[in-house]
C-alpha positions in Angstrom: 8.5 -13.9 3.8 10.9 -16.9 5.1 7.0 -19.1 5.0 6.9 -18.1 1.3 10.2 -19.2 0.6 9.6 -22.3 2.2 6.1 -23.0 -0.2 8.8 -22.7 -3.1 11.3 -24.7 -1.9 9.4 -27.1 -0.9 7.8 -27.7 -4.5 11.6 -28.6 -5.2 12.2 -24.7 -6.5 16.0 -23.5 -5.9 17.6 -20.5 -5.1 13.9 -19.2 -3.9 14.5 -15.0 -2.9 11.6 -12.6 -2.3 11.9 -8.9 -3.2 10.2 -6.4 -0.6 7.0 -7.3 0.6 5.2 -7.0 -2.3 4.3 -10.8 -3.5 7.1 -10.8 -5.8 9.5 -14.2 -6.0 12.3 -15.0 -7.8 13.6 -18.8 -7.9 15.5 -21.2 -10.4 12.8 -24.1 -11.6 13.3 -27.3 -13.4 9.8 -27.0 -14.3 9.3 -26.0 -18.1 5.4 -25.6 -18.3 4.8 -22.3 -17.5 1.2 -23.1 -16.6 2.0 -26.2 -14.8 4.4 -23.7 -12.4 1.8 -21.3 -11.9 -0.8 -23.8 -11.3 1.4 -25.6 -8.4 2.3 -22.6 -6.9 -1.1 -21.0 -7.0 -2.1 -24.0 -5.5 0.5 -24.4 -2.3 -0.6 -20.3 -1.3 -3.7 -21.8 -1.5 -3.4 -24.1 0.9 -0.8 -22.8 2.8 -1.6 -19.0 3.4 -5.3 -19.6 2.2 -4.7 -16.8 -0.7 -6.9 -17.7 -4.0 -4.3 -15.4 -6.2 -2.9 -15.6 -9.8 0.7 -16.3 -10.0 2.1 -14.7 -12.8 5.3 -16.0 -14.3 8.2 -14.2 -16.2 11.7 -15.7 -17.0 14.7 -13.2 -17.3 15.0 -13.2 -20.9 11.1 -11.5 -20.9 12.0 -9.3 -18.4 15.2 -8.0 -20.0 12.7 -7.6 -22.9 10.3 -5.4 -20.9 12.9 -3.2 -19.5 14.3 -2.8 -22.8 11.3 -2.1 -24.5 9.4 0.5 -22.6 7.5 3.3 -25.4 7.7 5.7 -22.4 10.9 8.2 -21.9 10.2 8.7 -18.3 9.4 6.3 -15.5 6.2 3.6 -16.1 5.1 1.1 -14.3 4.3 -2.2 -16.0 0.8 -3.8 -15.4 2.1 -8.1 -16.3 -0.8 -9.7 -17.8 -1.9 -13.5 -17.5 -2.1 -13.8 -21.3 -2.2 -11.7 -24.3 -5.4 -9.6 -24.3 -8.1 -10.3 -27.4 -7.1 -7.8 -30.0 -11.0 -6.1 -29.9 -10.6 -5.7 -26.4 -7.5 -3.9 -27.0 -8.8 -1.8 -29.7 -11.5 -0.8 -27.7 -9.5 0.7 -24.4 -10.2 4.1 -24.1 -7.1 6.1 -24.8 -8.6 9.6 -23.1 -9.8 7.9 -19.7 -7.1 9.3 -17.7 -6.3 12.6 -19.5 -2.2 13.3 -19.2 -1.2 9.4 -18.8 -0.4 7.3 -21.3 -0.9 2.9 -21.7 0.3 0.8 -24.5 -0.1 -2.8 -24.7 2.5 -5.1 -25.3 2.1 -8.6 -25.7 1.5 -10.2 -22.0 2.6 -6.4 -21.2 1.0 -2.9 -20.6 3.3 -0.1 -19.9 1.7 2.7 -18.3 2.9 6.4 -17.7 0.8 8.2 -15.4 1.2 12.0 -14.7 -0.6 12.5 -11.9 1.0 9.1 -10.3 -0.6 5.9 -9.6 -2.7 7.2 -6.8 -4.9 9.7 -9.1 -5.2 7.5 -12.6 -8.3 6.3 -13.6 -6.1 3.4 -15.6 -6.5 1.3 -12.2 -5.1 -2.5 -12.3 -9.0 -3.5 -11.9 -10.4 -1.2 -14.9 -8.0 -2.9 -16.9 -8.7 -6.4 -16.1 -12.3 -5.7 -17.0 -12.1 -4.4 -20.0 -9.4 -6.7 -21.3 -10.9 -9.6 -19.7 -7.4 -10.7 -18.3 -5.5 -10.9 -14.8 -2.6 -8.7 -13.9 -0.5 -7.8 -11.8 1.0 -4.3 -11.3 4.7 -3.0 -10.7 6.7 0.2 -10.6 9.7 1.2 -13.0 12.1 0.3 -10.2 10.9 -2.9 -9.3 11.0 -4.3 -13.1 14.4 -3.0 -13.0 15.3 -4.9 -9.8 13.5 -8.1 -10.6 16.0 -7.4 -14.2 19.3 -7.3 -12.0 17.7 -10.2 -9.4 17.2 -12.8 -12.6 19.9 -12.4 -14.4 21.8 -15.5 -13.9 25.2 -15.3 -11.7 28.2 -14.2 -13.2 30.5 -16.8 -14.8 27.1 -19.5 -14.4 
């Protein structure tokens, strides 16, 4: 992970911290354009690590939203999406695929609670790319949580 950092910092990102092994990075930008970031950074894994991979983007504000905003009582993971899905391709998702879990989509968001647990749903990461025609990315319950407390700016900042 201290190479990953590195990529970051070296596009002039600050405060650049990795969370588990697990792709996810939290850093302090300058950068306003959100597609600008992800293109730059998507670019220096690319030619640093040789990894062709979306970066996903989300600022603490959206993910104090997410947290807050989960439809699900008990623990979900979030699957964070590129951009907002086509409303019709929303529509069409089929609510009975997995019988006993639950997905609503929110925004650039699509909670999921899964019954049987991640390893048995048939609401996989790559079924719902398909269908939606969108890239994601997908996290547990207590990493959006984490990635919550590792944003939020420091106290007294």
């Amino acid at each position: 992970m201290p190479a990953l950092v590195e990529a970051f910092e070296s596009l002039g990102h600050e405060d650049v911290r990795t969370y588990i092994q697990s792709g996810n990075v939290v850093f302090r930008s300058a950068v306003t354009n959100p597609g600008k970031l992800s293109v730059a950074l998507e670019r220096v894994l690319a030619e640093q690590f040789g990894l062709e991979t979306r970066v996903l983007l989300r600022t603490h504000a959206e993910l104090e939203t997410i947290a807050a905003h989960s439809p699900f009582d008990e623990a979900v993971h979030v699957v964070f999406l590129d951009r907002r899905p086509k409303p019709a391709a929303v529509a069409a998702l089929d609510p009975a695929r997995s019988p006993g879990d639950r997905f609503e989509v929110a925004g650039r968001q699509i909670y999921l609670s899964l019954a049987s647990g991640a390893g048995r749903t048939k609401l996989t990461l790559d079924w719902l790319e398909r269908r939606l025609g969108v890239a994601g990315t997908q996290r547990n319950w207590n990493t959006v949580l984490k990635l919550v407390e590792l944003t939020a700016p420091a106290a007294g900042g």
